[in-house]
N, C-alpha and C positions, 0 to 999 in steps of 0.2 A: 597644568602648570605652564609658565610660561618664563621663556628665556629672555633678561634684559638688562642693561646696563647696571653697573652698580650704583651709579649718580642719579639712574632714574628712578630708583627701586627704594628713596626713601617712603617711611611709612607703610611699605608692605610687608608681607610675610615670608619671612623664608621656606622652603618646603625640602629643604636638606640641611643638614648638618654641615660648619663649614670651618674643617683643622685647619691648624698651624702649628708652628712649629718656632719657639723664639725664646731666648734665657732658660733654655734646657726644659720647656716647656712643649709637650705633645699632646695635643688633641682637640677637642670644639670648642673652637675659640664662641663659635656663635652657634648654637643649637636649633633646632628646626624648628621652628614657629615664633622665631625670633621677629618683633616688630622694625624693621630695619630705620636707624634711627642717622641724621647728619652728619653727629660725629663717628658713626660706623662705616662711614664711604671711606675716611685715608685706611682705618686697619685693613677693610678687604681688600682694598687697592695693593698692602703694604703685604699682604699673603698671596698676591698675586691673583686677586679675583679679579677679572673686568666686568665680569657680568656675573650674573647667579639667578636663582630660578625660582619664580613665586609662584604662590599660588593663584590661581583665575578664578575669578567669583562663577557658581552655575556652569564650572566645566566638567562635573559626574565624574569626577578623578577620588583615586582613595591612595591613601601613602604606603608606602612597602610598609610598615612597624603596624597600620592599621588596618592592614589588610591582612597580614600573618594573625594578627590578633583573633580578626573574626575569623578567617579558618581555623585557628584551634577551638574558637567556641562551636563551630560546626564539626566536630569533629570529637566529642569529647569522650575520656576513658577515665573506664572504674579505677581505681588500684595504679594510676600515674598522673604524669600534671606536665602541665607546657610550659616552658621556662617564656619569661620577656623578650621581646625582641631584642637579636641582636645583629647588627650589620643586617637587620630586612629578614629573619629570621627566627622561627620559634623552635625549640626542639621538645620534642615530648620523652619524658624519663620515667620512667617504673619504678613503683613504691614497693616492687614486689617479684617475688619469682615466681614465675607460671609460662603458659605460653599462648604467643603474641600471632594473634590471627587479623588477616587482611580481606576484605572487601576486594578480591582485585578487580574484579569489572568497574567497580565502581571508581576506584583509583586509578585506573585508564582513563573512565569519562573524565573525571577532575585535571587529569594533568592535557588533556587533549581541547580544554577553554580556550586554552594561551597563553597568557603570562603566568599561571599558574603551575608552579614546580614543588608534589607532594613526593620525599623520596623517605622509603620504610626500609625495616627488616621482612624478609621475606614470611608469607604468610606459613601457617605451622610453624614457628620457631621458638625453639625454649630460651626464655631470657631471665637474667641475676635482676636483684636488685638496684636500681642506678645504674641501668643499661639505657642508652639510648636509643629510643623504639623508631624515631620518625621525626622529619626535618620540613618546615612547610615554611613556602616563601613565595613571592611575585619575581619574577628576573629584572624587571625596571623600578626604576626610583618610586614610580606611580600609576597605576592600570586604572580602564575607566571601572567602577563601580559594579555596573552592569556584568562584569566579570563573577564580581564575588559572592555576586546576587545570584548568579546562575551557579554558581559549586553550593551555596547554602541551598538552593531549592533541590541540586541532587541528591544533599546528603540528608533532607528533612527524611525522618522517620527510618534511619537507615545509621549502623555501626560501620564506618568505615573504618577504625582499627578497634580491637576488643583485647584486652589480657587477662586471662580465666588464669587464677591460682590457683596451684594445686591443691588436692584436695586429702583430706587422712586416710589410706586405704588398709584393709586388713588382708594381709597377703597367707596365700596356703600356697604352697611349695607340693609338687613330687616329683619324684628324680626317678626313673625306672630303669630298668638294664640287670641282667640277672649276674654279669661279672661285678656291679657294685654291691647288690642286694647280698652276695654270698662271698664279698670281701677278699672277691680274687681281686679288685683293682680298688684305689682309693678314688671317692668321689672328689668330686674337683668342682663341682658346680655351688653348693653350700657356699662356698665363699665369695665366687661371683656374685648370687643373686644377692646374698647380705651385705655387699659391699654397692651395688647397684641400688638398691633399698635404701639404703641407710641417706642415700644424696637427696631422698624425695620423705615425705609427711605421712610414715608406714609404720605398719607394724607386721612381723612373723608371724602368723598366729601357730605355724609349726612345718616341717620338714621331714617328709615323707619316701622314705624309699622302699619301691617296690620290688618283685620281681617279675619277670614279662609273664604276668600272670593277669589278667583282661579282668577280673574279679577282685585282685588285689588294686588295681591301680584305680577301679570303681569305687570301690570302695575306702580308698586315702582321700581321693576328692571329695566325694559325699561327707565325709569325716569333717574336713575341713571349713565343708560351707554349713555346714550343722554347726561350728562354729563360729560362723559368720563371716566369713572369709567373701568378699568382694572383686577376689583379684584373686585368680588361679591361675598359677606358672606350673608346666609340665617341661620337662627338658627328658632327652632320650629317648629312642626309639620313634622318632622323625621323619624318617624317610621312608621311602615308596615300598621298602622292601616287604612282601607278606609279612613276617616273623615281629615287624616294628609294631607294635598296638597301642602305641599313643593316639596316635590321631582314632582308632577304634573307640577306643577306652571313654573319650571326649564325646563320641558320638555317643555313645552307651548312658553317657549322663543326660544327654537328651539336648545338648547345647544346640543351636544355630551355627554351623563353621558357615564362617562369611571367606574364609580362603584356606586353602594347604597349600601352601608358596606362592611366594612373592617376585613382582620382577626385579630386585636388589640383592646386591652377594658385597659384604657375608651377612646367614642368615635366608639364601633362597627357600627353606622348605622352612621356613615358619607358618605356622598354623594360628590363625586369629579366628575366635567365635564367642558368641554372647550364652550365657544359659537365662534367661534375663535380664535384670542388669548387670549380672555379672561379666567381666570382662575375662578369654582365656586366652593366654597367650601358650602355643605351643613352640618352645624353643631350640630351635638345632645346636648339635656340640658346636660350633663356630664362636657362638659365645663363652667358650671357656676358654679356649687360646687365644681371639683375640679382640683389643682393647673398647672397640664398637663395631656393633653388626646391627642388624634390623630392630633385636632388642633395643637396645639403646635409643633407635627413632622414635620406636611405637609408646615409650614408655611413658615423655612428657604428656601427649596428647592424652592417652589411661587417666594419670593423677589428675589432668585436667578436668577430666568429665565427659570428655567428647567421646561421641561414640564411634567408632572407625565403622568407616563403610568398604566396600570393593572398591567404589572409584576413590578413595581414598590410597588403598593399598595397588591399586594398577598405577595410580600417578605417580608412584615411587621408581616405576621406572626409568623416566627424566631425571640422573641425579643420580642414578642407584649403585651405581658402580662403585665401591670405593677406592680411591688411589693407591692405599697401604702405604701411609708416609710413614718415614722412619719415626717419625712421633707424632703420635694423632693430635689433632688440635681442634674434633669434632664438639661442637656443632658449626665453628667457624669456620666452614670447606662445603663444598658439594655435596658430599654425600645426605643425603634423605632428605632432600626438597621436595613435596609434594602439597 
C-alpha cells in the first residue's frame, strides 16, 4: 500500500476503512475497497483526511481482514468455528465442551514470522460451550504475503489447536478404609465423586466399599470392570504408609501405574495407571475437604480420551501449587497447567 494525497488518489482503491463522525452518525463513512471517486475528495477532506492509503498494483501485500481469514483456514477445528473479521481479527469459539489442546511449538514458530500475532487458551484446558478458544491477527493494516505463506506452509499437515469432547464413560468407584467398611465413620467421598461425575458424560456403574482387605478391594474392582467400567476411581488408603493397600490392590489387578504422586498439592499422592484402556485414578482424602485437587485436573483430559503419560504428570509441576483462594475460580487460575 501506499500513502497519498486525497486529490491524487482519485480512481484508486482504498485499503482501509475510513469513519466519521457527523448528524449523530459513527462509522465507515467509506469502506475498504472503496473505488475513490471526485466527488469523494471534499467529504475526506471534510473528516479530516488529507491523504489515505491505496493499494500498489504487484506489491505481495495481503490486508489485516485477509490475512486473519487465511490463518483460520490454516488452522482449522473440529467442534468450533472462527467468527469474521473484526478490527483485523478472527476469533475462534466452541461449539462444544471438551478440552482445548495447543500445538505449542508450533504456535511459537507462527507467532515468531512477524507481524503474525496467534494468542490461545492454554494447552490442556477444559472449556464450555461458546468459550473463546483463540484470537489470530497481523499487528499492521497490511503484511507482505510472503508472511502468511510461510505460517500456512508450517501449519500444512499439522493441528495447531484441536478440541477433543468429552466422551460417555462408565465409572466403578471403591472407597476402602476399615473405620468406613464397619461404620465407625461416615463415608464422605460418595458424594464428591457423584457430584464430580455428574459435570461430565458419565455413568456410576456402582460404589464399592471395602475393608483394608487386599482381596476385598481386588475383587470390587474386577467386579466393576466385569461390568464394564472404563474408569476406575479408588479413594483411601493412599499413602506410603505399609497398612495403605490401595495402590497394592491396583497393582494386584495387574494395571500399568504410570505414577504414585504427583508434583501438585492438593492431591500429591494420587496414583494414575492404565489396566489397558482403562483409566485408574488413585485418589487421596484431599479431595473430600477440598473444592479442587489433582482429581479435578486429571479429570477433563480422562473424559477426553487422552491418555496421560509421566511427562504429562511431571509438567504439573509448573502451576501445581494451589493458591487456596477463599473462592476457587478453577480452571481460570494457575493451578494444573501442564
Amino acid at each position: 500500500m501506499k500513502k497519498i494525497r486525497v486529490e491524487e488518489a482519485v480512481g484508486m482503491e482504498l485499503c482501509h476503512d475510513v469513519t466519521a463522525m457527523y448528524d449523530g452518525f459513527k462509522g465507515a463513512a467509506f469502506k475498504r475497497g472503496h473505488i475513490i471517486r471526485e466527488e469523494d475528495v471534499p467529504k475526506l477532506l471534510d473528516y479530516g483526511k488529507r491523504t489515505v492509503f491505496v493499494w500498489e498494483e504487484q506489491a505481495g501485500e495481503i490486508h489485516e481482514e485477509d490475512a486473519a481469514r487465511r490463518l483460520a483456514a490454516m488452522a482449522s477445528v473440529k467442534g468450533a468455528y472462527y467468527t469474521e473479521p473484526s478490527e483485523g481479527k478472527v476469533l475462534l469459539m466452541a461449539e462444544k465442551r471438551g478440552m482445548f489442546r495447543v500445538d505449542r511449538e508450533l504456535l511459537r514458530q507462527l507467532n515468531s514470522i512477524g507481524d503474525i500475532t496467534i494468542a490461545s487458551f492454554p494447552d490442556h484446558y477444559p472449556v464450555e460451550k461458546g468459550s473463546r478458544l483463540a484470537s489470530m491477527r497481523i499487528v499492521p493494516l497490511v503484511t507482505k504475503e510472503t508472511q502468511i505463506e510461510q505460517a500456512e506452509a508450517l501449519c500444512a499437515g499439522k493441528k495447531l489447536f484441536d478440541l477433543r469432547p468429552y466422551q460417555h464413560r462408565k465409572i466403578g468407584v471403591v472407597i476402602t478404609g476399615s473405620e468406613v467398611y464397619h461404620g465407625r465413620i461416615k463415608d464422605k467421598f460418595e458424594p464428591v465423586v457423584r457430584q464430580k461425575m455428574a459435570a461430565y458424560p458419565s455413568e456410576i456403574l456402582g460404589i464399592s466399599i471395602c475393608d483394608d482387605d487386599l482381596d476385598m478391594i481386588v475383587g470390587a474392582a474386577k467386579k466393576h470392570l466385569e461390568n464394564g467400567a472404563d474408569v476406575l476411581i479408588f479413594t483411601g488408603g493412599m499413602s506410603v504408609d505399609p497398612d495403605d493397600l490401595t495402590p497394592s490392590a491396583i497393582r494386584a489387578l495387574g494395571a500399568d501405574i504410570i505414577t504414585h504422586g504427583v508434583p501438585s498439592q492438593p492431591g500429591n499422592m494420587t496414583l494414575v495407571a492404565y489396566l489397558g484402556d482403562v483409566a485408574i485414578l488413585g485418589v487421596p482424602g484431599a479431595a473430600i475437604s477440598l473444592p479442587t485437587t489433582v482429581f479435578d485436573v486429571l479429570l477433563p483430559q480422562i473424559f477426553a480420551g487422552d491418555r496421560l503419560t509421566k511427562e504429562d504428570l511431571v509438567n504439573l509441576g509448573d502451576g501445581g501449587l494451589c493458591q487456596m483462594c477463599a473462592s476457587c475460580h478453577w480452571p481460570n487460575c494457575t493451578f494444573g497447567r501442564y
